[in-house]
C-alpha positions as CSV (number, residue, x, y, z in Angstrom):
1,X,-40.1,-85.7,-116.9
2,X,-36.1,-85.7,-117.3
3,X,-35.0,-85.3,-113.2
4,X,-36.3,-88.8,-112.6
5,X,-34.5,-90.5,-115.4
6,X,-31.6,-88.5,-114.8
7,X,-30.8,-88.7,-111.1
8,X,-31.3,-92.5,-111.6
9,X,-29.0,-92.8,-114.6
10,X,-26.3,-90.3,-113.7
11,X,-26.1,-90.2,-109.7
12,X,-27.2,-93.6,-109.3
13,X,-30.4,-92.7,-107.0
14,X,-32.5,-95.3,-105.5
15,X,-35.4,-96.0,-107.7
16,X,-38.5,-94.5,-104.8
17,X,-35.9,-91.5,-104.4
18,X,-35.7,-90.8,-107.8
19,X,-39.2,-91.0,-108.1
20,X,-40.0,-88.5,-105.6
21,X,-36.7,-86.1,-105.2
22,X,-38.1,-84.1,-108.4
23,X,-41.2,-83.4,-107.2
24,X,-40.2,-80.2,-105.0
25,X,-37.8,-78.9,-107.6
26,X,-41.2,-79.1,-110.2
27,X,-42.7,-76.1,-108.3
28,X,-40.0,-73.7,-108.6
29,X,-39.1,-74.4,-112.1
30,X,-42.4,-74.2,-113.8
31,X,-43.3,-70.9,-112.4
32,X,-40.0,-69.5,-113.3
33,X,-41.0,-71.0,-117.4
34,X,-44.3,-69.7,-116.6
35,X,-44.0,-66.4,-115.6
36,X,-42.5,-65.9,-119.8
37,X,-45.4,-67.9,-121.5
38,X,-47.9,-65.8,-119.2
39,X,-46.0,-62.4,-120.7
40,X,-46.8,-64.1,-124.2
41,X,-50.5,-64.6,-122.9
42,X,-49.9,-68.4,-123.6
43,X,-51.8,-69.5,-121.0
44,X,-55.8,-70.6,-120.7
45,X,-56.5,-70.2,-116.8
46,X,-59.8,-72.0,-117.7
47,X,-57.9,-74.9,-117.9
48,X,-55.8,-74.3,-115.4
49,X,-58.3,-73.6,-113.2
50,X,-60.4,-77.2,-113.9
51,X,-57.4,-79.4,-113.9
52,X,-55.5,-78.6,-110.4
53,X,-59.4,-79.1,-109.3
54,X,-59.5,-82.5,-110.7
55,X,-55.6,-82.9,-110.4
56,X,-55.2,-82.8,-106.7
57,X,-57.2,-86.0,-106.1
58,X,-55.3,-88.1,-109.0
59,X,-52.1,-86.7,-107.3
60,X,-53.1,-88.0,-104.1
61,X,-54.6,-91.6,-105.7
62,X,-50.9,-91.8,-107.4
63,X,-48.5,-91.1,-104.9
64,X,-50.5,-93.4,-102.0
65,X,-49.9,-96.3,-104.5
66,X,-46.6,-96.0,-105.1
67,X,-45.0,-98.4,-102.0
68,X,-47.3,-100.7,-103.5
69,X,-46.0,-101.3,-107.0
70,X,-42.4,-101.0,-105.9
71,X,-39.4,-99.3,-107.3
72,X,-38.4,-101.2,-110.6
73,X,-41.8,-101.4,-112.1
74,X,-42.6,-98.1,-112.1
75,X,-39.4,-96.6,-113.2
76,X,-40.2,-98.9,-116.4
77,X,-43.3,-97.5,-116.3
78,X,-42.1,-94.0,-116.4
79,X,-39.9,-95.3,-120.0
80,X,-42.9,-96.6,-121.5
81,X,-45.0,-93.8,-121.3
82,X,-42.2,-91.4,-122.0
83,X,-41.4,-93.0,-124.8
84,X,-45.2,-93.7,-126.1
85,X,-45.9,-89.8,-125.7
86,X,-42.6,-89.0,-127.6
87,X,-43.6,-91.5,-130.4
88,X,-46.4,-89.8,-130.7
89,X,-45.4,-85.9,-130.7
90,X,-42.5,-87.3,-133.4
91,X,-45.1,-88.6,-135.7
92,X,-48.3,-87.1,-135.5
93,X,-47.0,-83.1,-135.7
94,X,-48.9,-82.5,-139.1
95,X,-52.3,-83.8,-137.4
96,X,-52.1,-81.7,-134.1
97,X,-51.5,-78.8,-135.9
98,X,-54.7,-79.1,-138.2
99,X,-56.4,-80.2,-134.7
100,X,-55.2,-76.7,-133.3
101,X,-56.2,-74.9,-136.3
102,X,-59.9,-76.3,-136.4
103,X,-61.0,-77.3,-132.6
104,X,-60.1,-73.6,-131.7
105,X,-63.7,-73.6,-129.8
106,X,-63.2,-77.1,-128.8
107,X,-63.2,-76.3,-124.7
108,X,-64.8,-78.6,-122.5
109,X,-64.5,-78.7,-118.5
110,X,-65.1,-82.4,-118.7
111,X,-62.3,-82.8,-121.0
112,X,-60.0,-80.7,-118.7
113,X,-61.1,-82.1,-115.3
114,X,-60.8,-85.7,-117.6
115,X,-56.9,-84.4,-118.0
116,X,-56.0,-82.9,-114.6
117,X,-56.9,-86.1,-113.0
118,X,-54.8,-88.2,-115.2
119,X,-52.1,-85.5,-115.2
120,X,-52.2,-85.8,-111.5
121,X,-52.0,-89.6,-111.3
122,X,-49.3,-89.9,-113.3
123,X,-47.8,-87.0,-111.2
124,X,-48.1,-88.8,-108.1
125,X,-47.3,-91.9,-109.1
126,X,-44.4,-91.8,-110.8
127,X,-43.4,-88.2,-110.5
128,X,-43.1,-87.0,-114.1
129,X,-45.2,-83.9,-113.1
130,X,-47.5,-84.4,-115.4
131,X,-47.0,-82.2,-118.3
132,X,-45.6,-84.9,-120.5
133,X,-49.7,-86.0,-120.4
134,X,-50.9,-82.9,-120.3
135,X,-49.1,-81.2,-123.1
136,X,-50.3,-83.6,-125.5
137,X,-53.6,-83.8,-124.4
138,X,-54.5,-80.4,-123.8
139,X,-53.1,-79.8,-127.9
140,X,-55.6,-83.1,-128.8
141,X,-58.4,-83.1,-126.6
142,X,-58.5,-79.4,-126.2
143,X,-57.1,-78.1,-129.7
144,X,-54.1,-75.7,-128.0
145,X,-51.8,-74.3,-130.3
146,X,-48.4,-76.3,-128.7
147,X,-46.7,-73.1,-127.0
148,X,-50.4,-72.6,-125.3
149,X,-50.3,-76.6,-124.0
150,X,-46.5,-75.9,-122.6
151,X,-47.4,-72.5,-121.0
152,X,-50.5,-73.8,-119.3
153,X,-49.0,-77.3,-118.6
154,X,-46.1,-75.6,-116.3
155,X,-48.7,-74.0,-114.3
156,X,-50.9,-76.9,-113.7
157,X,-47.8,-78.9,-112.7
158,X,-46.6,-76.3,-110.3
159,X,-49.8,-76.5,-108.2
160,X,-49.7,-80.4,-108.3
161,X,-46.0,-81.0,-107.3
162,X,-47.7,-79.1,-103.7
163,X,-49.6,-82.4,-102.8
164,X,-47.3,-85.0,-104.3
165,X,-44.0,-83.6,-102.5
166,X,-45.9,-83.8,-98.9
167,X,-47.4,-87.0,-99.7
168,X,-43.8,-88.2,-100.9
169,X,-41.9,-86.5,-98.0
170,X,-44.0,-88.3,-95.5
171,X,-43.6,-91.9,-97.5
172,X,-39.4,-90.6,-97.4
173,X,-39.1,-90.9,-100.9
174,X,-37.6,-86.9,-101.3
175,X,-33.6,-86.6,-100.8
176,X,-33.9,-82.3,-99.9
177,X,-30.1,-82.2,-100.3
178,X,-30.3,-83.1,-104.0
179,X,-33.5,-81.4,-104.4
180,X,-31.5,-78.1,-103.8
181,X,-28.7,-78.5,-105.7
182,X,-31.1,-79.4,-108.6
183,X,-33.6,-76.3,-108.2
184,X,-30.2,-74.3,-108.1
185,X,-29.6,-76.0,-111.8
186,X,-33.3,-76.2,-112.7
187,X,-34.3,-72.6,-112.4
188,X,-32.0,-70.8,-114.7
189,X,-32.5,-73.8,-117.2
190,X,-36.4,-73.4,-117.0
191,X,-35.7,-69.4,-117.7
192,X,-34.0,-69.9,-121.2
193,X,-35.8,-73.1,-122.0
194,X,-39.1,-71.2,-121.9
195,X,-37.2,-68.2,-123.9
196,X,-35.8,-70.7,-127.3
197,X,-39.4,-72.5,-126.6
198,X,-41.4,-69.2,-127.2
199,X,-39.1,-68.1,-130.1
200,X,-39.3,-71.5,-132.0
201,X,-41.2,-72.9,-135.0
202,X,-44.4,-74.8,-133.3
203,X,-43.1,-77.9,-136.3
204,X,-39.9,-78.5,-134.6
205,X,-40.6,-77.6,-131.0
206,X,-43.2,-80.4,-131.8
207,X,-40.7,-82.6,-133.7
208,X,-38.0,-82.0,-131.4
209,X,-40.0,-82.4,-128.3
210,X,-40.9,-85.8,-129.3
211,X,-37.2,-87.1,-130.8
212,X,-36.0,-85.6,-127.0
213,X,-38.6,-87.8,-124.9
214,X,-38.1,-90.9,-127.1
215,X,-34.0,-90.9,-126.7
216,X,-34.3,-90.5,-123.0
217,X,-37.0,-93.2,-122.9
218,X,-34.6,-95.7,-124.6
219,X,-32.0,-95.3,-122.4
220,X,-33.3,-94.7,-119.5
221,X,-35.6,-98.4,-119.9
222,X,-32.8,-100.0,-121.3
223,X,-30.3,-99.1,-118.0
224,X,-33.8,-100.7,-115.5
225,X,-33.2,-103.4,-117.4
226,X,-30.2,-104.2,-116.8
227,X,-30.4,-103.0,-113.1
228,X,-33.4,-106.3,-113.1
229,X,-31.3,-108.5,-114.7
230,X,-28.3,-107.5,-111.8
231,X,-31.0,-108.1,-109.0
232,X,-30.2,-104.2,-108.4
């Protein structure tokens, strides 16, 4: 969710590169986070399990239409749904938690096949990975506790950043060069992020979460802007 908008605010990165670039650093980065949620048996494989099934063909759908919409649009795109998803994390933490606390039993394989292939859309399309659908959906639709939705997210995400970096590398939207040096960055990050994540108060991992996603959204739209405005 945050390599797209950074790469394209800080280094500057053509918007299709940008979009795609993050894709292979997704993989190793959510199974280093994973591999500590799974220790903390924060994970439902039921839902992992139903959502790369659905996931894989949403991935596909979404990256194939990306030359299509173009550059600028979708990297406006990506701000609006960031930000939407953080609105909603930053205001709604009271009724998520009562959601988690009484749709324990709530599991349904439509509902996760439902979110995998959405998940996987958005994945492909504008290479977000995912999880900042999925984490929501799986603690609304699916009444996850929050750590559960992040643990079982990263997983999902990992296996769907397989088909959206090949479809991307063969559209040459993924600089490797500056996939590496993030992964180098990425992995140790994922590793302590998933540590304070596990340790934290779900309130303000919730709280927090959304305030984060809603900051980066604001800038990150308000910089396309002005690269329309500049014909960039």
């Amino acid at each position: 969710m945050l390599s797209t908008p950074a790469v394209r605010l800080i280094l500057g990165t053509p918007a299709l590169l940008a979009l795609g670039t993050p894709l292979p650093v997704i993989l190793p980065t959510s199974i280093t986070g994973a591999r500590n949620y799974h220790r903390e048996g924060q994970i439902d494989w039921r839902v992992v399990r139903d959502c790369l099934i659905a996931g894989f063909l949403g991935t596909f759908i979404g990256s194939m239409l990306t030359p299509w919409l173009g550059g600028p649009l979708l990297m406006l795109l990506t701000a609006v749904i960031v930000f939407a998803i953080g609105l909603d994390f930053a205001t709604g933490a009271r009724q998520r938690r009562l959601a988690s606390q009484h749709a324990a039993s709530s599991y349904q394989r439509s509902r996760s096949f439902s979110i995998g292939a959405i998940g996987g859309f958005l994945s492909g399309l504008l290479g977000i990975g995912g999880g900042v659908f999925m984490v929501p959906a799986f603690i609304v639709s699916l009444g996850m506790p929050a750590k559960k939705a992040f643990g079982t997210s990263l997983v999902v995400v990992a296996g769907l950043a397989v088909p959206g970096t090949l479809i991307h590398w063969r559209l040459g939207h993924i600089d490797w060069m500056l996939a590496l040096w993030l992964t180098l960055g990425v992995i140790p990050g994922a590793h302590l992020g998933s540590i304070v994540a596990l340790r934290a108060r779900e309130s303000r991992l919730v709280n927090g979460f959304g305030v984060f996603l809603m900051t980066i959204a604001l800038i990150f739209a308000g910089q396309e802007v002005l690269h329309l405005l500049q014909g960039r």
